[in-house]
PDB file of N, CA, C, O and CB in Angstrom:
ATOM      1  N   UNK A   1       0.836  -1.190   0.000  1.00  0.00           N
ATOM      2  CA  UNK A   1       0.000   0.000   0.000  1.00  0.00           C
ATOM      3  C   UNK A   1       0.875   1.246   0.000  1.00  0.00           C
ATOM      4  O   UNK A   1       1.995   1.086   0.485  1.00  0.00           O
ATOM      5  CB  UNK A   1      -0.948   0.002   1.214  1.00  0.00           C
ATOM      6  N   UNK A   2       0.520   2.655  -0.528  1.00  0.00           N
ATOM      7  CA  UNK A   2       1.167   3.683  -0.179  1.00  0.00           C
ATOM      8  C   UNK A   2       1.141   4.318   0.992  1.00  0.00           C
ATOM      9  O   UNK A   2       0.478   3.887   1.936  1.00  0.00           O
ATOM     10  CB  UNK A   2       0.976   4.370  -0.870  1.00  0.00           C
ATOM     11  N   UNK A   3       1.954   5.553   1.061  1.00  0.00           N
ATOM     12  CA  UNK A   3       2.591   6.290   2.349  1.00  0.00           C
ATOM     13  C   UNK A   3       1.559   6.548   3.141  1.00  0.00           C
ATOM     14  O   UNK A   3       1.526   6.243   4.333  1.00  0.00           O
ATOM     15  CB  UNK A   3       3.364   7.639   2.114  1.00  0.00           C
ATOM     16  N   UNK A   4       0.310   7.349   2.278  1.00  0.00           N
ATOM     17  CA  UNK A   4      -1.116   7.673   2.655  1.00  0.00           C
ATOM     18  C   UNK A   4      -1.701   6.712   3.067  1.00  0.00           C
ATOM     19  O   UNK A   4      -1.651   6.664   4.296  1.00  0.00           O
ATOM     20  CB  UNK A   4      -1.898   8.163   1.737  1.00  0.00           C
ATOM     21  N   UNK A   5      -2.485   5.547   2.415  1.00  0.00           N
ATOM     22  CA  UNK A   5      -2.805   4.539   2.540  1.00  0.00           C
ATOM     23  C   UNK A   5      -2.656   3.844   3.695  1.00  0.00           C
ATOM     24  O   UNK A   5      -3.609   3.317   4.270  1.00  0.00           O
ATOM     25  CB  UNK A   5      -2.439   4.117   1.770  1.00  0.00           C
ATOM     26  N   UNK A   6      -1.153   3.788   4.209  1.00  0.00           N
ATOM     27  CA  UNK A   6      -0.541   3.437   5.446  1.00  0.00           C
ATOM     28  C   UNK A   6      -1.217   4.186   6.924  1.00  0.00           C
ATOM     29  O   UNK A   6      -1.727   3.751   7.956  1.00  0.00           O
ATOM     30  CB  UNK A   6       1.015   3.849   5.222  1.00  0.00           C
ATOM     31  N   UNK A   7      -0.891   5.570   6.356  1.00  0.00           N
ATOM     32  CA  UNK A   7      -1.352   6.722   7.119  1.00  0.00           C
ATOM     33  C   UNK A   7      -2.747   6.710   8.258  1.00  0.00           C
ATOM     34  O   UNK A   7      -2.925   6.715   9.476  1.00  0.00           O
ATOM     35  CB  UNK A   7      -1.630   7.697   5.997  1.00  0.00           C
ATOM     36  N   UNK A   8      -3.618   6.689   6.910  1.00  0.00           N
ATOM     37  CA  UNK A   8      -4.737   6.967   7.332  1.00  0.00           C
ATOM     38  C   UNK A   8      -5.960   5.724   6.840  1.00  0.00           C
ATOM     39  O   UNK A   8      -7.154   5.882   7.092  1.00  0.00           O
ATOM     40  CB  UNK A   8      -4.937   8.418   6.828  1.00  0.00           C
ATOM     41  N   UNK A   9      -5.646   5.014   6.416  1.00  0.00           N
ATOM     42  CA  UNK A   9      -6.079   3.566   6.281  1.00  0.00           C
ATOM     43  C   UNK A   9      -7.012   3.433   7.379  1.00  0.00           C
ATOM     44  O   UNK A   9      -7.085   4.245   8.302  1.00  0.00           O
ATOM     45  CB  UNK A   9      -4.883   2.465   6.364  1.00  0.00           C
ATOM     46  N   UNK A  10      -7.870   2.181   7.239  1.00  0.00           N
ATOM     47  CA  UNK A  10      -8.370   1.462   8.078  1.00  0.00           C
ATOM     48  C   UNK A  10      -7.615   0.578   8.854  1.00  0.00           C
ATOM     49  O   UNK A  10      -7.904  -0.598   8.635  1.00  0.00           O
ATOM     50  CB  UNK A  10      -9.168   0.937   7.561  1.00  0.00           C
ATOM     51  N   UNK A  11      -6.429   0.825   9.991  1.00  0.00           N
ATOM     52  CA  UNK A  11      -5.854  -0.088  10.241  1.00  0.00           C
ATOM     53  C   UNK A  11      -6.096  -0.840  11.076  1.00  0.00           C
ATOM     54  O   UNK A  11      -5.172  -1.599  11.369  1.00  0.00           O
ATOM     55  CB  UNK A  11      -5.061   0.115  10.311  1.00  0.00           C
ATOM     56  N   UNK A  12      -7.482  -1.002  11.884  1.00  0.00           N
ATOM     57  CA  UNK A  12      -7.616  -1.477  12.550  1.00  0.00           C
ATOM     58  C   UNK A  12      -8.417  -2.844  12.263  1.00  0.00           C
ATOM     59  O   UNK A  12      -8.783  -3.569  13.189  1.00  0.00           O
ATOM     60  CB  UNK A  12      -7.869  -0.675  13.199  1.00  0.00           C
ATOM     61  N   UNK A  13      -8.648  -3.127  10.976  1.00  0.00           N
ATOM     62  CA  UNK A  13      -9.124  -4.209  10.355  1.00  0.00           C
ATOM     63  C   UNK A  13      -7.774  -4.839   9.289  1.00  0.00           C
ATOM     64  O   UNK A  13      -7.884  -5.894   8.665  1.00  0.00           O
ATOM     65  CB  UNK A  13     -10.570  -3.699   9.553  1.00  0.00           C
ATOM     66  N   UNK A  14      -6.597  -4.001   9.252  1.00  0.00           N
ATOM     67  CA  UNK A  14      -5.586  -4.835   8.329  1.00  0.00           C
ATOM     68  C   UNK A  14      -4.921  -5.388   9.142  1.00  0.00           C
ATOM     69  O   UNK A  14      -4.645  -4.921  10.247  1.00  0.00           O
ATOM     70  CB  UNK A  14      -4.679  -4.173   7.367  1.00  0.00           C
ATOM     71  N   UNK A  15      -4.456  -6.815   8.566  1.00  0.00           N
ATOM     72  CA  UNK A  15      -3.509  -7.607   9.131  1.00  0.00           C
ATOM     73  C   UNK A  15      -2.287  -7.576   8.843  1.00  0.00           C
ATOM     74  O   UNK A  15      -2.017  -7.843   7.672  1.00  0.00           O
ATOM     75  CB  UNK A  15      -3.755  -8.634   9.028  1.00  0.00           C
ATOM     76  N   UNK A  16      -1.016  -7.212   9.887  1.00  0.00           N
ATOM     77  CA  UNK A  16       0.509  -7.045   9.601  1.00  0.00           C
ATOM     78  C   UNK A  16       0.602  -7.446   8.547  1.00  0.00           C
ATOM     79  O   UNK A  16       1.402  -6.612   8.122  1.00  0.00           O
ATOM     80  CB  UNK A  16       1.494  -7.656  10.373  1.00  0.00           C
ATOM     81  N   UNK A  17       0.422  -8.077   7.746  1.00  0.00           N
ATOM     82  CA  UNK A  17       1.055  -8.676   6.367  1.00  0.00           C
ATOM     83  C   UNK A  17       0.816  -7.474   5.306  1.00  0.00           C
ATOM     84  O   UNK A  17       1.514  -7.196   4.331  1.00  0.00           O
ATOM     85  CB  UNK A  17       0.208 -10.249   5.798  1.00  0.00           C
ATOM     86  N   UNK A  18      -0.403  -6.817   5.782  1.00  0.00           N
ATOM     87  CA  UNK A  18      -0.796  -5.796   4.437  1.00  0.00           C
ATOM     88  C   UNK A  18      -0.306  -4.771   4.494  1.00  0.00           C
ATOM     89  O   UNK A  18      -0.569  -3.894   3.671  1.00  0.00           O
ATOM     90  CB  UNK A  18      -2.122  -5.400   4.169  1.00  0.00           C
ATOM     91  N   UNK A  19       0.645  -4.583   5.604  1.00  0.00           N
ATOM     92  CA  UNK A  19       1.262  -2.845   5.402  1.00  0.00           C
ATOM     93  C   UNK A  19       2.912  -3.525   5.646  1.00  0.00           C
ATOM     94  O   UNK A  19       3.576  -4.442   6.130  1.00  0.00           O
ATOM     95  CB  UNK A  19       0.553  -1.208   7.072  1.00  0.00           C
ATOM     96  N   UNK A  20       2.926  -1.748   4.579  1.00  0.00           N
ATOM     97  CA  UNK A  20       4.917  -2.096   4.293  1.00  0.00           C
ATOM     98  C   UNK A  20       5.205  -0.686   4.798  1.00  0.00           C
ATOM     99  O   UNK A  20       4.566   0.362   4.702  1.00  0.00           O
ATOM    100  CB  UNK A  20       5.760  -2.422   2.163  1.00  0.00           C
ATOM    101  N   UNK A  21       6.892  -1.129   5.618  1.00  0.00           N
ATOM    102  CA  UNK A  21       7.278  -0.137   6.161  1.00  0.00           C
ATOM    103  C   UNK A  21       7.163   1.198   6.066  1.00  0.00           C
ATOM    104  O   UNK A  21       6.122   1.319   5.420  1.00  0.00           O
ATOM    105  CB  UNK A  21       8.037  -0.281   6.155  1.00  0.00           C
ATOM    106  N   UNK A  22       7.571   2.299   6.298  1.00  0.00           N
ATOM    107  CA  UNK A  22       7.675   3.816   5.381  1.00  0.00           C
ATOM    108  C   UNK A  22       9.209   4.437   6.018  1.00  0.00           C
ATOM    109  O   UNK A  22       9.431   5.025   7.077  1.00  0.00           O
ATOM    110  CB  UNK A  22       6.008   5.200   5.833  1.00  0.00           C
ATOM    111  N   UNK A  23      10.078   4.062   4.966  1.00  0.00           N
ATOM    112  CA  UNK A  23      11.490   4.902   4.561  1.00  0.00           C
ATOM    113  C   UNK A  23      11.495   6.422   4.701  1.00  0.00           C
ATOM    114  O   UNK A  23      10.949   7.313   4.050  1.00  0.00           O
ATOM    115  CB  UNK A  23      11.862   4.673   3.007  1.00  0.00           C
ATOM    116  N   UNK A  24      12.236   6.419   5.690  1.00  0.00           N
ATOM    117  CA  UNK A  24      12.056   8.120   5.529  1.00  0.00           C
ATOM    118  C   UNK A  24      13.074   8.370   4.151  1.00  0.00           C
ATOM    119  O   UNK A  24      13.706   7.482   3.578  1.00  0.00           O
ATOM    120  CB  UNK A  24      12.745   9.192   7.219  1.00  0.00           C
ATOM    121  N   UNK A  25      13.052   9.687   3.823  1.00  0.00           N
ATOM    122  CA  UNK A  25      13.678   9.430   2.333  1.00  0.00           C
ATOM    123  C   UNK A  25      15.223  10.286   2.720  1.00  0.00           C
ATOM    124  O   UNK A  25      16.084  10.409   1.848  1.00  0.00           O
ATOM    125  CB  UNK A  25      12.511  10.304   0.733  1.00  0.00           C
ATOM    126  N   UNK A  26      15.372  10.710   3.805  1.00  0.00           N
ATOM    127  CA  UNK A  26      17.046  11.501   3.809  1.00  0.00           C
ATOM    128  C   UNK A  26      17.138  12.291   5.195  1.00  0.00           C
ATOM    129  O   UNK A  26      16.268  13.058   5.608  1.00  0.00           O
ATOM    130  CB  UNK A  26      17.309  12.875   2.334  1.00  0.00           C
ATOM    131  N   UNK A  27      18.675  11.892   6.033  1.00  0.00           N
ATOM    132  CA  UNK A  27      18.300  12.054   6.799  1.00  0.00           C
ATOM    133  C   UNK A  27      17.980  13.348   7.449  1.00  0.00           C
ATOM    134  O   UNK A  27      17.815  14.147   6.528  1.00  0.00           O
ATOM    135  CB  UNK A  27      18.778  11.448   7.136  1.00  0.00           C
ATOM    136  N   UNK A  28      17.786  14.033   8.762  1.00  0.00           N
ATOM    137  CA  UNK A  28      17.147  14.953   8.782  1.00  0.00           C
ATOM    138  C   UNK A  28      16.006  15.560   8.763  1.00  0.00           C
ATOM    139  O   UNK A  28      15.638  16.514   9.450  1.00  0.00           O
ATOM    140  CB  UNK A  28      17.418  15.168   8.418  1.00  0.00           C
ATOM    141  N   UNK A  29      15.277  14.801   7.703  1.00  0.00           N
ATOM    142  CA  UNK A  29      14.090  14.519   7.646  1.00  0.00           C
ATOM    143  C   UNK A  29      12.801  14.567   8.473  1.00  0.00           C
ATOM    144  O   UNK A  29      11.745  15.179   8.311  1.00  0.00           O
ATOM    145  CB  UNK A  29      14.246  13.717   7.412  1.00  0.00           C
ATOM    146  N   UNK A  30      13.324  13.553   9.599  1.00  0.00           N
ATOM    147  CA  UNK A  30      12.079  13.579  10.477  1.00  0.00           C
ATOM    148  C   UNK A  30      12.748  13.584  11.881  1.00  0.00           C
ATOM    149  O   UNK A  30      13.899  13.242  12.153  1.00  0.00           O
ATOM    150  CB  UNK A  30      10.992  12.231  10.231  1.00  0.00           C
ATOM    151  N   UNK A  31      11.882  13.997  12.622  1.00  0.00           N
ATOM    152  CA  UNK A  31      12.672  14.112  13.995  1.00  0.00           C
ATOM    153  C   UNK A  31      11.684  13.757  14.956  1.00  0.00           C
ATOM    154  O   UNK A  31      10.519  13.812  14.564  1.00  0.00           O
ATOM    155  CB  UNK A  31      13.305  15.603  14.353  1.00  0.00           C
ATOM    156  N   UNK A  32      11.944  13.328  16.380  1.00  0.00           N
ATOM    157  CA  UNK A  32      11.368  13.179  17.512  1.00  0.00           C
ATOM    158  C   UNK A  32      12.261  14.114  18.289  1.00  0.00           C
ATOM    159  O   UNK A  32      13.404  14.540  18.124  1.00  0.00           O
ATOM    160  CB  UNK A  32      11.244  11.739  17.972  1.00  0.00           C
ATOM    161  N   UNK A  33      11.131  14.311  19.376  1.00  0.00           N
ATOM    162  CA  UNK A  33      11.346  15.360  20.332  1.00  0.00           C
ATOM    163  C   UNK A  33      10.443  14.753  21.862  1.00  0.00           C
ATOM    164  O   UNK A  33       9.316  14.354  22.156  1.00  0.00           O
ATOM    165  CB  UNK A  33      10.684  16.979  19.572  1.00  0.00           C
ATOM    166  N   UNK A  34      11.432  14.938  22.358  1.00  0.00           N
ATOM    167  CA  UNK A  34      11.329  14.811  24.087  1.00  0.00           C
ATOM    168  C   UNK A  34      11.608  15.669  25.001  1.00  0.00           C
ATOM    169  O   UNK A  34      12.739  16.028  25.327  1.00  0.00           O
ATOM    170  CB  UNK A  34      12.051  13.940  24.607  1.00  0.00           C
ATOM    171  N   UNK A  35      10.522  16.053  25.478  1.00  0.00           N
ATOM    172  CA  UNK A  35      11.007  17.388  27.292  1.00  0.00           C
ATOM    173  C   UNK A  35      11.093  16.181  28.590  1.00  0.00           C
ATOM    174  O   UNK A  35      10.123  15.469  28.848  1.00  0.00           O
ATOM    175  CB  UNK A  35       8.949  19.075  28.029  1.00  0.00           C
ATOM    176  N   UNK A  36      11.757  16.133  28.970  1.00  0.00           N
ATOM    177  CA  UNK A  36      12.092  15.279  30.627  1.00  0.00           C
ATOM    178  C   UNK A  36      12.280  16.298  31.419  1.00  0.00           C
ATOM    179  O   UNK A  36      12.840  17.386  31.291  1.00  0.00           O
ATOM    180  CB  UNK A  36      13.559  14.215  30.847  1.00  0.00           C
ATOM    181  N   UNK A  37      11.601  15.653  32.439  1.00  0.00           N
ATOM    182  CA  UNK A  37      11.492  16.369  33.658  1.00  0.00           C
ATOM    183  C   UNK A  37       9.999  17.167  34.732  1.00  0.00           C
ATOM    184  O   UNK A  37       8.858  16.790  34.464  1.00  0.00           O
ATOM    185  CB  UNK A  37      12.357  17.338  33.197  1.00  0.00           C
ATOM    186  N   UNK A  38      10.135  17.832  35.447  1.00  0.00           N
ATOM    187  CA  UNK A  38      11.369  18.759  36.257  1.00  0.00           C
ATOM    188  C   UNK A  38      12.017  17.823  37.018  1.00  0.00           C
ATOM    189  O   UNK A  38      11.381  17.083  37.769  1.00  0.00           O
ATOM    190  CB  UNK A  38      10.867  20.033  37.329  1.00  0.00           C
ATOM    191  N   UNK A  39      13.198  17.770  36.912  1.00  0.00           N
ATOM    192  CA  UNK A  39      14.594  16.777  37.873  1.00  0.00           C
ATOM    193  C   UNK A  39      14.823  17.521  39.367  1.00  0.00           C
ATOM    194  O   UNK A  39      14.239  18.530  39.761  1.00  0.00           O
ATOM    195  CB  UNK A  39      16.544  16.900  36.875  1.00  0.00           C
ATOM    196  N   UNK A  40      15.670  16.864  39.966  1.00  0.00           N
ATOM    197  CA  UNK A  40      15.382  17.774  41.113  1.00  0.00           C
ATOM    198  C   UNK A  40      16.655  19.161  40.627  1.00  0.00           C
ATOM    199  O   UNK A  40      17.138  18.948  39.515  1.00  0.00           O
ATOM    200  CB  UNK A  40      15.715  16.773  42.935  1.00  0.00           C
ATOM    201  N   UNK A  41      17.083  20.208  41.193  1.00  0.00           N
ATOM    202  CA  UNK A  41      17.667  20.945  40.501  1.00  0.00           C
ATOM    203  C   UNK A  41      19.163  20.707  40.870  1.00  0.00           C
ATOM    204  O   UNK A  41      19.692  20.535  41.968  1.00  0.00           O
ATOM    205  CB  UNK A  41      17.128  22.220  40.632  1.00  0.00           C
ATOM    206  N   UNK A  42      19.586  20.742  39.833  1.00  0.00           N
ATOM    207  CA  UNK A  42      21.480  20.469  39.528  1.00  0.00           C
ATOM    208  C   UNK A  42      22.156  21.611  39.152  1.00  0.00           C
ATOM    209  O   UNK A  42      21.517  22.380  38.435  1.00  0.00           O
ATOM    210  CB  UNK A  42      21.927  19.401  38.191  1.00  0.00           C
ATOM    211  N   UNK A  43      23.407  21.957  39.480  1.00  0.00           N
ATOM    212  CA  UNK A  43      23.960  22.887  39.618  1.00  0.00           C
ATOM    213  C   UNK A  43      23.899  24.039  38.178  1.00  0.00           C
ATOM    214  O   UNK A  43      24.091  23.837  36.979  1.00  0.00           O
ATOM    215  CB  UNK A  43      25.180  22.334  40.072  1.00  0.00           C
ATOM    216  N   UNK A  44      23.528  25.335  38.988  1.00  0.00           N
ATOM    217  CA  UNK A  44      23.245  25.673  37.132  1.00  0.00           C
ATOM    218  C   UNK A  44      22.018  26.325  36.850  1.00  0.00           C
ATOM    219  O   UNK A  44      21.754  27.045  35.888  1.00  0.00           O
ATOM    220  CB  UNK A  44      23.097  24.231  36.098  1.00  0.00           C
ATOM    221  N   UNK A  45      20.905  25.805  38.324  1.00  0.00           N
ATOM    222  CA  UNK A  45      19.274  26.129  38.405  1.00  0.00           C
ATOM    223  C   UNK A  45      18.993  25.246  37.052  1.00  0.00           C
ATOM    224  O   UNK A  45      18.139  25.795  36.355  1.00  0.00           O
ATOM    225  CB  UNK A  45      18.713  28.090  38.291  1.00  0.00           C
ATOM    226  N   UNK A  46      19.528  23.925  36.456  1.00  0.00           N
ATOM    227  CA  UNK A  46      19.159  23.008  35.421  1.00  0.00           C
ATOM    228  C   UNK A  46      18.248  22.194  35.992  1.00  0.00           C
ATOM    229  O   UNK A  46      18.656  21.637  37.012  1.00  0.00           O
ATOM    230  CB  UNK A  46      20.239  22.256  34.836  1.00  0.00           C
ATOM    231  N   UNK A  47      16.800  21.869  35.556  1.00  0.00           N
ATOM    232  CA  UNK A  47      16.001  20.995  36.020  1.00  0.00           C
ATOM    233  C   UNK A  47      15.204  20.303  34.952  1.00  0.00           C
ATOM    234  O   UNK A  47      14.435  19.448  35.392  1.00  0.00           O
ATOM    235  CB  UNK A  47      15.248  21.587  36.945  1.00  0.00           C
ATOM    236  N   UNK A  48      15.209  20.529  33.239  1.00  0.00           N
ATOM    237  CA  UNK A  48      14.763  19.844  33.138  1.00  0.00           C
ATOM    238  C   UNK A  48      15.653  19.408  31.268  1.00  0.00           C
ATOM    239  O   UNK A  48      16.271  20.161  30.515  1.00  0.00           O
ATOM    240  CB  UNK A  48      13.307  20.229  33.623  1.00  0.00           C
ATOM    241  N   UNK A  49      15.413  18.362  31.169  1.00  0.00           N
ATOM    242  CA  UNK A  49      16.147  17.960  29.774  1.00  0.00           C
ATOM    243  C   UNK A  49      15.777  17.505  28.728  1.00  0.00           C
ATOM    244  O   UNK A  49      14.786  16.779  28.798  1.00  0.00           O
ATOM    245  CB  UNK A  49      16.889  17.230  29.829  1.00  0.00           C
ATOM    246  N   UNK A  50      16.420  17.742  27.310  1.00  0.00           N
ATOM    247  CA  UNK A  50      15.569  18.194  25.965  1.00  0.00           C
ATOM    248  C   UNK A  50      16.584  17.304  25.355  1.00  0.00           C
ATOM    249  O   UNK A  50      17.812  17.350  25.430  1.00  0.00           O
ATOM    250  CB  UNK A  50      15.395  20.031  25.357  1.00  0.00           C
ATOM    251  N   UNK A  51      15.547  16.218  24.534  1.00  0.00           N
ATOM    252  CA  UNK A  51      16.293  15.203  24.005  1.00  0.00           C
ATOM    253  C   UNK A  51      15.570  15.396  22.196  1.00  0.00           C
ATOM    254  O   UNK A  51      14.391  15.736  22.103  1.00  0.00           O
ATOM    255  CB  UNK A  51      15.978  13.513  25.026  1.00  0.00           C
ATOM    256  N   UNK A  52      16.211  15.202  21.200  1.00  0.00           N
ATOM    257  CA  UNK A  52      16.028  15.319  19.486  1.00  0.00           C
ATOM    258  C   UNK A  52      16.690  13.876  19.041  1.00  0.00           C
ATOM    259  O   UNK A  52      17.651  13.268  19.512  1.00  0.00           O
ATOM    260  CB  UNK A  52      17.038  16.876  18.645  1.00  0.00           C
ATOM    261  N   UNK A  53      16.003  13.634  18.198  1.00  0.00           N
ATOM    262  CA  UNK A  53      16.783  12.314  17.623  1.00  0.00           C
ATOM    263  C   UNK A  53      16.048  12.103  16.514  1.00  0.00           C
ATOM    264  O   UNK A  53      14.835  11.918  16.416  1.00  0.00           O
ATOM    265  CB  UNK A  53      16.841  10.928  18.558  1.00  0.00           C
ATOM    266  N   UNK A  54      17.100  12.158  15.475  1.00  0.00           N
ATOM    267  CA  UNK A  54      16.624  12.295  13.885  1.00  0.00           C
ATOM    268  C   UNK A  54      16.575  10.542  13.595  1.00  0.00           C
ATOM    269  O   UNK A  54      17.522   9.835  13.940  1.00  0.00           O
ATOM    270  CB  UNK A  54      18.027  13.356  12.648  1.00  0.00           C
ATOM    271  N   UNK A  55      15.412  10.008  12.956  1.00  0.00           N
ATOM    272  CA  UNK A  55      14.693   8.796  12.816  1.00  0.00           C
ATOM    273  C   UNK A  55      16.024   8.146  11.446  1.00  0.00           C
ATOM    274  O   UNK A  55      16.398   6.991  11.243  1.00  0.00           O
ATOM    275  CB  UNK A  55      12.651   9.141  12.265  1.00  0.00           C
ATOM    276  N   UNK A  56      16.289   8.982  10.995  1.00  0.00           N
ATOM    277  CA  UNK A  56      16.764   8.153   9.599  1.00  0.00           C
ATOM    278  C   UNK A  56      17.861   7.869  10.220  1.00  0.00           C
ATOM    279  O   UNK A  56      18.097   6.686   9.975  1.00  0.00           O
ATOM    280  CB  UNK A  56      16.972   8.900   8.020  1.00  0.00           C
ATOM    281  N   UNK A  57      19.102   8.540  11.255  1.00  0.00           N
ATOM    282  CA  UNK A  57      20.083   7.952  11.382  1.00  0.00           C
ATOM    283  C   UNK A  57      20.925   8.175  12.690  1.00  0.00           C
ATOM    284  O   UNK A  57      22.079   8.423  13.037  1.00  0.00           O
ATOM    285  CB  UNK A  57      20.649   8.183  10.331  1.00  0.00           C
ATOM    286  N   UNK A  58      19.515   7.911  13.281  1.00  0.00           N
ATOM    287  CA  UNK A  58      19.426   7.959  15.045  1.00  0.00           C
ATOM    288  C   UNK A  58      20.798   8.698  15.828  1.00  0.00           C
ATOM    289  O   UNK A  58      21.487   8.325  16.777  1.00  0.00           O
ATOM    290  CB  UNK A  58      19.371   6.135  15.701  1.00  0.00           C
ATOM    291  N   UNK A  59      20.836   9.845  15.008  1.00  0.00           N
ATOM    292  CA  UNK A  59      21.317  10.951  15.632  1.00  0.00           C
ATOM    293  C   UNK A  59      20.776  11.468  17.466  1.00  0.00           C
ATOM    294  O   UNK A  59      19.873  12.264  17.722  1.00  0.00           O
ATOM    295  CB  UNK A  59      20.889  12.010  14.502  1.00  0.00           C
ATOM    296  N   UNK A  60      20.974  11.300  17.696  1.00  0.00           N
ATOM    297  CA  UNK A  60      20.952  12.308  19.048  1.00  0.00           C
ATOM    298  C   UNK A  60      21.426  13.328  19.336  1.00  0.00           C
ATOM    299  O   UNK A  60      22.620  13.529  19.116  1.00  0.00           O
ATOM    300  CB  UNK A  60      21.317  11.951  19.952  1.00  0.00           C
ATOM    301  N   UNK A  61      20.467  14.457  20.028  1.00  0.00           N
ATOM    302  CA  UNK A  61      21.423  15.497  20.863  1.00  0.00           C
ATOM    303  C   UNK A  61      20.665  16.117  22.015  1.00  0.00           C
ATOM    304  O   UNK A  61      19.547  16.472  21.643  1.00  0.00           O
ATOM    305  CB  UNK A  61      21.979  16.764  19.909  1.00  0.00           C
ATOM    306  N   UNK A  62      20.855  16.314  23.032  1.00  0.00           N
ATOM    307  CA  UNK A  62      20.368  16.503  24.129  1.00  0.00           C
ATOM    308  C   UNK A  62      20.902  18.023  25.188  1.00  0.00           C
ATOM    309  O   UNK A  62      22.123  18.151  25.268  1.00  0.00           O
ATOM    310  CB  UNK A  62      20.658  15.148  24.669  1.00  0.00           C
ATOM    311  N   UNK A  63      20.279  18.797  25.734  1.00  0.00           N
ATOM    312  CA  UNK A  63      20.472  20.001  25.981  1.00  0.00           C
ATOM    313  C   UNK A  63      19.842  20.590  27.272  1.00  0.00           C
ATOM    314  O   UNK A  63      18.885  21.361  27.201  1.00  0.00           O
ATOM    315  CB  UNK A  63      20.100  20.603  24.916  1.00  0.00           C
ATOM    316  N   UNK A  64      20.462  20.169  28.596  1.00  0.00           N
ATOM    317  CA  UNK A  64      19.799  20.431  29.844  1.00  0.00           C
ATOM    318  C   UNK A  64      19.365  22.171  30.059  1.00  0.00           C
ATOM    319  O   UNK A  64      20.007  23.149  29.678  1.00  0.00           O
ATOM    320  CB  UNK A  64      20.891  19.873  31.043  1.00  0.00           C
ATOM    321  N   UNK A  65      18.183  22.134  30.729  1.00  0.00           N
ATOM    322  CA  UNK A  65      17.192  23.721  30.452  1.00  0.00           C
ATOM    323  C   UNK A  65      16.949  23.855  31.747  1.00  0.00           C
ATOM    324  O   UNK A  65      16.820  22.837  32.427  1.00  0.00           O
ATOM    325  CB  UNK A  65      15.542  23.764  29.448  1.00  0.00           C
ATOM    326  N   UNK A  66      16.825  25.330  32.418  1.00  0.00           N
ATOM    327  CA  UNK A  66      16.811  25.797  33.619  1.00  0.00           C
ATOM    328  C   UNK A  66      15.176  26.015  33.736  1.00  0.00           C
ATOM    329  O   UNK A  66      14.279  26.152  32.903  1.00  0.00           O
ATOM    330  CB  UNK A  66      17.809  27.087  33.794  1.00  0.00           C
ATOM    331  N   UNK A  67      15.214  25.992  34.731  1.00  0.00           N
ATOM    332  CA  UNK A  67      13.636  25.956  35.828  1.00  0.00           C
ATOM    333  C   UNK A  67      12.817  27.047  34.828  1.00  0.00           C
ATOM    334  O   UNK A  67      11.668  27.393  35.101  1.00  0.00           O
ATOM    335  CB  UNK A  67      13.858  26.790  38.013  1.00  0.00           C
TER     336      UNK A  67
END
């Protein structure tokens, strides 16, 4: 099936066999994003932490943020 298809499909009546992965096409592309926290506070008034991680080539980078 296509990208769409995949998307927004009926998937709750297809069986694993009928859907195919989706390739992101380069990396950069797509990203996840995470806020953690409030931590207790660490030197710095730093309490809480910001995590990115690009899907195509599980890049990470992470960046502790004040109260």
């Amino acid at each position: 099936k296509c990208e769409k298809c995949q998307k927004h499909g009926d998937v709750h009546i297809a069986t694993p066999t009928e859907l195919n992965s989706l390739a992101t096409p380069w990396s950069f592309y797509r990203w996840g994003m995470n806020i953690l926290g409030p931590f207790k506070m660490a030197p710095g008034q730093l309490k809480y932490l910001i995590v990115a991680i690009d899907y195509c080539t599980k890049w990470i980078k992470q960046k502790h943020w004040p109260a």
